[in-house]
C-alpha positions in Angstrom: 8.0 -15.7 -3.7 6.2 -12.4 -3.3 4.3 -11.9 0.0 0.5 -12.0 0.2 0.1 -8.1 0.5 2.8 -7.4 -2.4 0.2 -10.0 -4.4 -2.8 -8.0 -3.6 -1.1 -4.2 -4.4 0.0 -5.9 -7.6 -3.7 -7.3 -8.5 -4.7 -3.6 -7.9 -2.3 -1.9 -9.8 -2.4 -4.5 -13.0 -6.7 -3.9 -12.5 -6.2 0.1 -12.2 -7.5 0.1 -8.6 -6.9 3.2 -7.1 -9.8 3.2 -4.9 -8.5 -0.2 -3.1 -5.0 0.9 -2.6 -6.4 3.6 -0.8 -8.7 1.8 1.0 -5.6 -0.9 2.1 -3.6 2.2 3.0 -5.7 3.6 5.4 -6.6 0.1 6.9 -3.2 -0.4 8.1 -2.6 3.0 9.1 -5.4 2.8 11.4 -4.3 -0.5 12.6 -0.5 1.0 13.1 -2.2 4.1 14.6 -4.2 1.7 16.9 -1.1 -0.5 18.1 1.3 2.9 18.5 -1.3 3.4 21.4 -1.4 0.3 23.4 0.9 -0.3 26.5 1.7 -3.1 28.0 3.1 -5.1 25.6 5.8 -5.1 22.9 4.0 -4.1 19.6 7.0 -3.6 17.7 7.2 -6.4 15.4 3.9 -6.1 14.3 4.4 -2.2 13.8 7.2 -3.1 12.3 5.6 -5.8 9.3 2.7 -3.0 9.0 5.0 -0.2 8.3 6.8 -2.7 5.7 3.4 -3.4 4.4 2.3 0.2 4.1 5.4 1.1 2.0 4.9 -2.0 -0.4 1.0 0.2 -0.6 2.7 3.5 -1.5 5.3 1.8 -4.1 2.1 0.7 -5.6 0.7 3.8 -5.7 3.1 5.1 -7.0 3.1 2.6 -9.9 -0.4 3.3 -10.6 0.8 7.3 -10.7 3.5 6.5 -13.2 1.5 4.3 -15.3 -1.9 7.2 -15.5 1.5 9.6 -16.5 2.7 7.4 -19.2 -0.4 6.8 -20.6 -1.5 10.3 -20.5 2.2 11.0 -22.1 1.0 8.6 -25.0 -2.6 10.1 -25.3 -0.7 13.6 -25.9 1.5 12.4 -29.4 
């Protein structure tokens, strides 16, 4: 069963979202950015599931990319 945030990068790429992908990107970059900076605890794990999460965001990205090629591809014949 896919995970929630593999869910949501797949309702953006089948809707042509580019705008939200972004937007999810630099949410948990900011969030990673944000926990890389705090002392005192471990924050590894959770650095950890938001780097997962952020590379789930750029194979989506990268989806959306290939599709806007393709289609481009087929526009050109």
């Amino acid at each position: 069963m896919p995970s929630a945030i593999e869910q949501i990068v797949d309702t953006y790429v089948r809707l042509k979202n580019r705008r939200g992908l972004d937007e999810l990107m630099m949410h948990r970059q900011r969030l990673a950015v944000d926990l890389k900076s705090k002392s005192g605890f471990d924050f590894s794990r959770p650095i950890g599931q938001i780097d997962e999460e952020i590379a789930i965001i750029e194979a989506g990205i990268s989806r959306l990319k290939a599709d806007a090629a393709d289609l481009g591809a087929t526009r050109l014949r």
